[in-house]
C-alpha positions in Angstrom: 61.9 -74.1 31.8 63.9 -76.8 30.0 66.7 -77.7 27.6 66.6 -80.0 25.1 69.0 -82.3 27.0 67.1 -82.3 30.3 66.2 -85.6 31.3 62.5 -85.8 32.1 61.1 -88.5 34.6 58.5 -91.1 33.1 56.7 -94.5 35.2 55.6 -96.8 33.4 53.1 -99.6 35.0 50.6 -101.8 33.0 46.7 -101.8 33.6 43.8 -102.9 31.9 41.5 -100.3 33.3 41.2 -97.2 31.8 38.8 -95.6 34.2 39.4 -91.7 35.8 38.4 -93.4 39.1 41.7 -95.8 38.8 43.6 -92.8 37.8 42.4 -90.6 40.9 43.7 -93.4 42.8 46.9 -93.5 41.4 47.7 -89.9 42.1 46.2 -90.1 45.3 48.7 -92.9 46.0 51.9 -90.9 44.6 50.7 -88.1 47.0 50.9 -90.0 50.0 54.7 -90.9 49.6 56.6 -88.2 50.5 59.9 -89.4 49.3 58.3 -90.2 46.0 57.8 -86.2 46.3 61.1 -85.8 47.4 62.6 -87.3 44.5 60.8 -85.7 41.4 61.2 -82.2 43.2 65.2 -82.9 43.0 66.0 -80.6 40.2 64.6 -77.9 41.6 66.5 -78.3 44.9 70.1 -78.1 42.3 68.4 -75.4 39.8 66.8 -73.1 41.5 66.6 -71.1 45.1 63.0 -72.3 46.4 63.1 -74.0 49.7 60.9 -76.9 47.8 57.7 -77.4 50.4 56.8 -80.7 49.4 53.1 -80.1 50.5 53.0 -78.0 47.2 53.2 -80.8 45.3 50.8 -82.3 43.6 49.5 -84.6 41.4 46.6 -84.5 39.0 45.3 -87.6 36.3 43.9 -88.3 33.4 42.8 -90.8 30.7 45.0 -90.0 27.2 42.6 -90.7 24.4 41.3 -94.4 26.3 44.7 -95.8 25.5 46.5 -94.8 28.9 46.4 -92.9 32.5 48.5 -90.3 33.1 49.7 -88.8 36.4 51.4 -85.4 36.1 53.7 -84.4 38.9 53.4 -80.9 39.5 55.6 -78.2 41.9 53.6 -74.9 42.5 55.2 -72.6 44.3 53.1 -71.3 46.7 56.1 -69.0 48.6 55.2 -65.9 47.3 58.6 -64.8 47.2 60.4 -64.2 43.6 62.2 -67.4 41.9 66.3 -67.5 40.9 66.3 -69.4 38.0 70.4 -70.6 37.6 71.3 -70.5 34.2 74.1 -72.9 32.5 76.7 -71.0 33.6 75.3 -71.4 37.3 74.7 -67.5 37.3 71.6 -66.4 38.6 69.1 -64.2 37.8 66.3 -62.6 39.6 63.4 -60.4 38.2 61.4 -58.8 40.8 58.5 -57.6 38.7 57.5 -57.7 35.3 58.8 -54.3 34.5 62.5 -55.4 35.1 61.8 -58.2 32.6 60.9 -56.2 30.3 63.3 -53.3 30.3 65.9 -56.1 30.2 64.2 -57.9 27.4 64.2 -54.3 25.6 68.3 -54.1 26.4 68.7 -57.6 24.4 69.1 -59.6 27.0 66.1 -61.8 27.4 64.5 -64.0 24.2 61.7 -62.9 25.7 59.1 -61.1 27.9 55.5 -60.4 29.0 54.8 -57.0 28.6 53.5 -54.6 31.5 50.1 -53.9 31.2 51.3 -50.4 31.2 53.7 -50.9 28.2 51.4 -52.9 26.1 51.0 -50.5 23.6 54.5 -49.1 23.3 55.3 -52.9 23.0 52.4 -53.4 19.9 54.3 -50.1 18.2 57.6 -51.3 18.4 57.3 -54.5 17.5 55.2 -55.5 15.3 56.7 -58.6 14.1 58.2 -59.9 17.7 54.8 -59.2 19.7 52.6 -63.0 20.3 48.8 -63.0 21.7 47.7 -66.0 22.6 45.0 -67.6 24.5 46.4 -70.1 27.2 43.8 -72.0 28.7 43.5 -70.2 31.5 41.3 -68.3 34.0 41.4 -65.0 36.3 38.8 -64.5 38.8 38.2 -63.2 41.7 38.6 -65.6 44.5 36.2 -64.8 47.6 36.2 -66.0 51.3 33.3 -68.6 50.9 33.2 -69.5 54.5 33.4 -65.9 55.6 30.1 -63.3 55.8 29.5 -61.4 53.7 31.2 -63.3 50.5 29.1 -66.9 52.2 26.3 -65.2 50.6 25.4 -65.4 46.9 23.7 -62.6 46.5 26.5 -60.6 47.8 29.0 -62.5 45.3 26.6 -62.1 42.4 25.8 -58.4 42.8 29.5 -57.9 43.1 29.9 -59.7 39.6 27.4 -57.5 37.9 29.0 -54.5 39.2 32.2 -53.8 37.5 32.9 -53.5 33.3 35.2 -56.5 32.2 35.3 -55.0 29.0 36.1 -51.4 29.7 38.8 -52.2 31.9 40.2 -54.2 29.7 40.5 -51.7 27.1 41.5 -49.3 29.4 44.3 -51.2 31.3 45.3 -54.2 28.5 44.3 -52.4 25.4 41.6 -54.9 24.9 44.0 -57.7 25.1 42.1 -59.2 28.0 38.8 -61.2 26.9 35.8 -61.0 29.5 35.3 -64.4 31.0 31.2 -65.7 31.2 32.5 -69.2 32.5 34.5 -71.7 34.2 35.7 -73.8 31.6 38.0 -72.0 29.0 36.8 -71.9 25.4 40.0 -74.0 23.9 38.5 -76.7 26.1 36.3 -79.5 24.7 33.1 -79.3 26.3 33.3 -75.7 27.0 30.0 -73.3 26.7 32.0 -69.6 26.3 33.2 -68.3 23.2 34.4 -64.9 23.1 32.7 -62.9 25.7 29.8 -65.1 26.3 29.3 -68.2 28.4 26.7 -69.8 30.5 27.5 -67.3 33.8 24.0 -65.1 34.3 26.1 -62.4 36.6 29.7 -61.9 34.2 28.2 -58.9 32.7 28.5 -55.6 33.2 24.6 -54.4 35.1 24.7 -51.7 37.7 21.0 -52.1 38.0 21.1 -55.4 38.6 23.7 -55.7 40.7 22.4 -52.7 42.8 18.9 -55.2 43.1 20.9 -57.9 44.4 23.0 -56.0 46.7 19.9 -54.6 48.2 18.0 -58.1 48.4 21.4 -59.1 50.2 20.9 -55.7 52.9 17.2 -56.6 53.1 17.9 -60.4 54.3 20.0 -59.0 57.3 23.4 -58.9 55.1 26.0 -56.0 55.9 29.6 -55.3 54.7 32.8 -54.2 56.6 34.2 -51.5 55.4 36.8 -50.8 53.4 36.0 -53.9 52.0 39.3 -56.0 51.0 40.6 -57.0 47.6 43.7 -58.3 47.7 46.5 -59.3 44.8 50.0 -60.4 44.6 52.6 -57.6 44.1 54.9 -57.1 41.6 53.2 -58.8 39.0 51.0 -56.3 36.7 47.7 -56.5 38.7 47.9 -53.2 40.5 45.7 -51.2 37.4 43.3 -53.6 37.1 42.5 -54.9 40.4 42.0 -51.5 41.4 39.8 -50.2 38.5 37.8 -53.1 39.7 37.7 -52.0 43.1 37.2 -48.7 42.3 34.2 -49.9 40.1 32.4 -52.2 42.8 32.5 -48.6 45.0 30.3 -46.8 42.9 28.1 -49.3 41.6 27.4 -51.1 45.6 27.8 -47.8 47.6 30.3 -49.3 50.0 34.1 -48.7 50.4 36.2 -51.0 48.8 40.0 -51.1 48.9 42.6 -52.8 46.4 45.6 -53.9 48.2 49.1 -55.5 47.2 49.4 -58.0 49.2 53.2 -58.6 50.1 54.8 -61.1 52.9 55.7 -58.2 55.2 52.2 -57.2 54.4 50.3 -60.3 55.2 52.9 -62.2 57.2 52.2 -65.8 55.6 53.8 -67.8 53.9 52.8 -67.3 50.7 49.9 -65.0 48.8 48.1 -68.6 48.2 47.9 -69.4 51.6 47.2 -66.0 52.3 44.2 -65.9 50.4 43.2 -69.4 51.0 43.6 -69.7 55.1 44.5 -66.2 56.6 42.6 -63.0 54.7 39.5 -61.6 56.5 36.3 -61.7 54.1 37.4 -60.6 50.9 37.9 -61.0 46.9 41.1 -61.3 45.5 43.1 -62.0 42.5 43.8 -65.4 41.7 44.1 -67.7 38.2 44.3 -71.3 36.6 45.9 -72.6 33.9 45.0 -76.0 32.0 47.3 -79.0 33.2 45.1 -81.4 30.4 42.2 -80.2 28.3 39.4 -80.9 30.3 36.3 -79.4 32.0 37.5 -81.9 35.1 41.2 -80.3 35.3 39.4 -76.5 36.4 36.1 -77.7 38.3 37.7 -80.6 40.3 40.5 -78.4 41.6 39.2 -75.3 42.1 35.6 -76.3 43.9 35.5 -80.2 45.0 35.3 -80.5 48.8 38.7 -80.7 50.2 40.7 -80.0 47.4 44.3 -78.5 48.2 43.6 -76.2 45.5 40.0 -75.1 46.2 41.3 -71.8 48.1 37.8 -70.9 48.6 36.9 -73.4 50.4 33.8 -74.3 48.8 31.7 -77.0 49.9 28.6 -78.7 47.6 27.9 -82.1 47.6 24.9 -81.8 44.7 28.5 -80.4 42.6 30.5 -83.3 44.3 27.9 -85.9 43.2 27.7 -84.2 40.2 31.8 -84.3 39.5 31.7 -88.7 41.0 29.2 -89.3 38.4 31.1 -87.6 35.0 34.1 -88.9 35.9 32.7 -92.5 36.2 30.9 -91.7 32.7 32.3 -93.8 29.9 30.6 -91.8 27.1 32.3 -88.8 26.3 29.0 -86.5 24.9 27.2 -87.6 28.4 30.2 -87.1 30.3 30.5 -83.6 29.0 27.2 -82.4 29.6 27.4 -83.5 33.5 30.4 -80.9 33.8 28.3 -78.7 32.3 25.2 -79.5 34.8 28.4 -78.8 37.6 29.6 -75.3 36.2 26.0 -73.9 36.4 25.7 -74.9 39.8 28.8 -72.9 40.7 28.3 -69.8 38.4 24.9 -69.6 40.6 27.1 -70.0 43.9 29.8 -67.6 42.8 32.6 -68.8 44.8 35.0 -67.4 42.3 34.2 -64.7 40.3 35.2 -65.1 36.5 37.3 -62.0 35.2 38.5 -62.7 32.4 40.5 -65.3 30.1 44.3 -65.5 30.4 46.0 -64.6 27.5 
């Protein structure tokens, strides 16, 4: 959130090469210095109420159109906990959940809200001229424990995929708002493979049958599930319907009790819901997303699956998809660079360490 008057932080150094590799290496080197970290995290120590963990910040880089690099500074907060945003009157305002947003949005008090799933249609009907859809880049998915039996194994993952209707909950929950995702890679991005609801994922679509083969393939090679089996998703913040239609789906498809739960911090005693998911839940799926920082394939497979990434929650570890993701970004040609992200999607929509929901919107 910004005013027009805000003064934004820009670097400027000289170089004459233009490569990603050179621009990895420049992030990497503004995430080592913690007071550099320090200092561009500085407004939000005199704006807002976060205690600013400078571990959550971090840095990701690009080429712009072969003319420059650019390193974004980023601050995700990774606190779980709700945000006090001071407004210029240094008043402050806190919205626990998006259904105080909205019935203050509805008062006239804010410009502007996201609706409640819940509300979605009320919020169609009474205003028709005021109401925006609009694809964002973005991704929800299910994020699984890949280190953790039984969501280490793919067939488990990939009969779980098959199990539950995008589409149908969707209409049910969103109104249809909510587009089934078949990919990785978002469809405004260059390079992508998914256009409405289909994409280059074999096991995004709705197939009890097949699911029901896999899952028993999975039971035959010695696999077995804990039950309830655990979904978790971050309260407060419109998931509750879908997550557990989703659960509730996986149930009868599988066979095996599966349980939708908000994870709060007096619930999971961490930190934050990121860590929670990423460090601290038992074997599991749960609700996670990604937003574009630059329109690339590299900005959603680099973070979300290279070995070691702060950001691969997962922890999912392929070196054929880390040789894969060295090689496009040291590709000059952009119709050969593309088609080696591609080569790196497939390998994770076979391995399912996320499972795509749908596109954000």
């Amino acid at each position: 959130m910004h005013e027009p008057f805000d003064a934004f932080l820009l670097e400027v150094a000289t170089t004459e090469n233009l490569s990603p590799v050179l621009a990895d290496e420049a992030a990497e080197e503004y995430l080592r210095s913690r007071a550099y970290k320090e200092f561009v995290t500085s407004s939000l120590l005199h704006n807002t109420d976060l205690i600013v963990d400078t571990d959550s910040v971090v840095f990701h880089s690009s080429v712009e159109k072969d003319r420059a690099l650019l390193v974004k500074a980023l601050y995700q907060n990774r606190t779980g906990r709700d945000i006090r945003m001071t407004v210029p009157d240094r008043s402050q305002v806190l919205f626990p959940d998006q259904d105080t947003s909205y019935l203050q949005w509805q008062a006239g008090n804010l410009d502007w809200t996201r609706i409640p799933p819940a509300k979605i249609p009320e919020g169609k009907a009474q205003n028709p001229g005021n109401y925006i859809i609009q694809d964002v880049g973005g991704i929800n998915y299910l994020s699984t424990r890949y280190t953790l039996a039984p969501t280490n194994n793919k067939l488990f993952d990939q009969a779980i995929s098959l199990s539950f209707d995008r589409q149908a909950i969707s209409n049910a929950v969103f109104s249809g708002l909510n587009t089934p995702a078949a990919g990785i890679v978002p469809p405004l991005i260059p390079g992508s493979r998914s256009k409405g609801t289909s994409g280059p994922c074999k096991y995004c679509t709705y197939d009890p049958a097949r699911a029901q083969a896999l899952f028993k393939q999975f039971k035959d090679g010695g696999g077995t599930v804990k039950e309830p089996f655990p979904m978790y998703f971050n309260a407060g913040a419109g998931h509750d319907a879908w997550m557990q239609a989703i659960a509730n789906q996986i149930q009868t498809t599988l066979g095996f009790k599966v349980q939708a739960i908000a994870a709060t911090s007096q619930f999971t005693g961490a930190e934050s819901y990121s860590k929670f998911i990423g460090k601290d839940a038992p074997a599991s799926a749960n609700r996670f997303g990604w937003s574009l920082d630059y329109p690339t394939p590299d900005n959603f497979l680099y973070p979300l699956f290279s070995t070691g990434s702060a950001d691969n929650k997962t922890q999912y570890s392929n070196p054929a998809f880390d040789a894969l993701l060295k090689q496009a970004r040291a590709e000059p040609d952009a119709t050969k660079r593309l088609k080696i992200y591609q080569q790196a999607e497939d390998l994770v929509l076979e391995d399912l360490p996320i499972i795509p929901v749908w596109w954000r919107t």
